[in-house]
C-alpha positions as semicolon CSV with decimal commas, in nm:
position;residue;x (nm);y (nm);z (nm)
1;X;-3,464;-25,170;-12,806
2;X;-3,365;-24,892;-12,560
3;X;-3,589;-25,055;-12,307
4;X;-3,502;-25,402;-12,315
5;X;-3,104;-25,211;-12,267
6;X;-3,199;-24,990;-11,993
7;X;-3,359;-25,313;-11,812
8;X;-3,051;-25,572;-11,883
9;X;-2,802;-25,289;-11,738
10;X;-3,042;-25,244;-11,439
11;X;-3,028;-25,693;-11,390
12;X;-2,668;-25,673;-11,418
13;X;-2,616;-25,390;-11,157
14;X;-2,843;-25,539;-10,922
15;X;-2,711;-25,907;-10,967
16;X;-2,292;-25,741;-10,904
17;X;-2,451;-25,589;-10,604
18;X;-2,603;-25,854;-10,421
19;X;-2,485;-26,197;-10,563
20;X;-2,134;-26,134;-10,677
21;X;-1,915;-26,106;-10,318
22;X;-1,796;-26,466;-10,132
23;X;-1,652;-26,502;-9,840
24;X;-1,240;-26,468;-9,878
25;X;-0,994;-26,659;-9,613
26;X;-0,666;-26,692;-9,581
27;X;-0,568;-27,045;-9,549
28;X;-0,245;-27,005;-9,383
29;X;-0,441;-26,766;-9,049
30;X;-0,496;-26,880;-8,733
31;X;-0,794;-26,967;-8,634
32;X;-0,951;-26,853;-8,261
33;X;-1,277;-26,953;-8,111
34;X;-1,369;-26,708;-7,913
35;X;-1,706;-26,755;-7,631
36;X;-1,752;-26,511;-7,357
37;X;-2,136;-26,548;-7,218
38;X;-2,249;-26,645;-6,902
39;X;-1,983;-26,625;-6,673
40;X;-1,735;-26,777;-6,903
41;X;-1,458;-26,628;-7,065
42;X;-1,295;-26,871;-7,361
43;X;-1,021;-26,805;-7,617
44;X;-0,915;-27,119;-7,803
45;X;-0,625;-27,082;-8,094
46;X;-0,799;-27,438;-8,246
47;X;-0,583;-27,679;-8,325
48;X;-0,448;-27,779;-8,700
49;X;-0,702;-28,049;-8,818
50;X;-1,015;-27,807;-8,616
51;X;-0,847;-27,454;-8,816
52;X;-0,861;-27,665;-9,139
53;X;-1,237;-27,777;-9,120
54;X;-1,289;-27,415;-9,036
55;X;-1,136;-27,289;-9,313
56;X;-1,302;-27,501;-9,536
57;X;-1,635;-27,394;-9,412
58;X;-1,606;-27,042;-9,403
59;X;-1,447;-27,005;-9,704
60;X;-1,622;-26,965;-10,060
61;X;-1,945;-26,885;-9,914
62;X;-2,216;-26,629;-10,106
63;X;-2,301;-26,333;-9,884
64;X;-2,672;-26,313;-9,833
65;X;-2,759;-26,017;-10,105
66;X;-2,848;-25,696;-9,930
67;X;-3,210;-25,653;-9,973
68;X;-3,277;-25,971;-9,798
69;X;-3,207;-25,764;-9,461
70;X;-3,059;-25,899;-9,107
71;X;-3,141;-26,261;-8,980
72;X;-3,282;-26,216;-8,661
73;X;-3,055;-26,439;-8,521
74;X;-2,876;-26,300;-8,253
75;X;-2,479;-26,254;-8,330
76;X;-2,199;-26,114;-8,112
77;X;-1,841;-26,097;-8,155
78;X;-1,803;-26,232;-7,798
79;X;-1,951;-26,622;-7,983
80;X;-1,720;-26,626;-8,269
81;X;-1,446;-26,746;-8,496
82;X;-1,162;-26,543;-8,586
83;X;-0,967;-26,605;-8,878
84;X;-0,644;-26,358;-8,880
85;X;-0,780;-26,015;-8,846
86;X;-1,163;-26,161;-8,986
87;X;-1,416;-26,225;-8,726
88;X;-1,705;-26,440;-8,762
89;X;-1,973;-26,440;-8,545
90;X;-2,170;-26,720;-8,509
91;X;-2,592;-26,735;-8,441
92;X;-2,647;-26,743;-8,104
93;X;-2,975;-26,996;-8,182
94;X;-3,042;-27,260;-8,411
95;X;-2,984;-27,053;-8,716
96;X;-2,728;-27,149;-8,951
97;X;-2,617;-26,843;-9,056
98;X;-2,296;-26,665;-8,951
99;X;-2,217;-26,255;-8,962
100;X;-1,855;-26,136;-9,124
101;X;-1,874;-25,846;-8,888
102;X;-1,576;-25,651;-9,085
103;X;-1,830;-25,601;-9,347
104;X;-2,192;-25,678;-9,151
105;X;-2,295;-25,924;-9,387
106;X;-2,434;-26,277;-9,362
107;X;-2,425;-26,612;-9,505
108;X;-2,559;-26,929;-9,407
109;X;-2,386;-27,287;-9,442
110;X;-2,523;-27,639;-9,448
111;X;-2,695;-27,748;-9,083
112;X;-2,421;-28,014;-9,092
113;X;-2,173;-27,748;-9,118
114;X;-2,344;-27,530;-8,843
115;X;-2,326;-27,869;-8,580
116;X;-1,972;-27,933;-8,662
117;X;-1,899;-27,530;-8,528
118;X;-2,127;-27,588;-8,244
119;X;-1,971;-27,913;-8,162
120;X;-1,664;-27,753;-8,182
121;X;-1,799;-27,487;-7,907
122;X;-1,903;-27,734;-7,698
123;X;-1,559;-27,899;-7,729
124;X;-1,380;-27,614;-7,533
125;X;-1,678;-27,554;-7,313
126;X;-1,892;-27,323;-7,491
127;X;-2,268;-27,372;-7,536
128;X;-2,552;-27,292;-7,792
129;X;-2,828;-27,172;-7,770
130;X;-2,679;-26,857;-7,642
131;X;-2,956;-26,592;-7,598
C-alpha cells in the first residue's frame, strides 16, 4: 500500500510540473510584430482584427513539459510577437512551435495557425524561413 502511495504522489508531482502551465494573455494588450533580420528593421502595432486572431492563438496553449528539451528550431526575439510586456518568438523554420521567452518555454500550435503568423509576417514585409 505504501508503494502504490509513494508512486501516485511521484505521477502527480511530475504531471503539475510538466503538463499543468498554459499560456496566459491579456486580451485587452497590444499586440507588436516585431522582424529585424537581414537588413530589415520592422515594428508593426497589428491592427484590431490581426491582434485578435493573435490573441486567440497564443492564448490557452500547453507549454511543452520540461523533459522534452529545446526544439531545435531557431527562435529570436528580433522574429516575434509581443503581447504587452510578453514576447513570443516565433521558429525561424518550418517548425510550428513558438518560445514565451519570459519563461523559455515552448509550445506548438496547429500548422494552420503557424501560416496564418507567417502570413501575417509576410504582410508587413517579413519573411520565413529565417535562418
Amino acid at each position: 500500500m505504501k508503494r502504490y502511495s509513494i508512486l501516485l504522489l511521484i505521477l502527480a508531482l511530475i504531471l503539475c510540473i510538466s503538463g499543468c502551465a498554459k499560456t496566459n494573455i491579456d486580451p485587452q494588450a497590444e499586440v507588436t510584430l516585431h522582424f529585424v533580420y537581414g537588413g530589415k528593421d520592422i515594428h508593426a502595432v497589428l491592427q484590431q482584427d490581426e491582434a485578435e486572431s493573435i490573441l486567440a492563438i497564443l492564448d490557452g496553449n500547453p507549454y511543452d513539459p520540461a523533459f522534452a528539451g529545446v526544439p531545435s528550431c531557431g527562435f529570436h526575439e528580433d522574429i516575434s510577437l509581443q503581447v504587452g510586456e510578453q514576447v513570443f518568438a516565433i521558429a525561424c523554420d518550418s517548425c510550428s512551435y513558438i518560445q514565451d521567452t519570459g519563461n523559455q518555454k515552448y509550445f506548438s500550435i496547429s500548422d494552420e495557425d503557424m501560416e496564418y503568423i507567417r502570413n501575417l509576417f509576410s504582410h508587413y514585409g517579413g519573411h520565413f524561413p529565417c535562418v
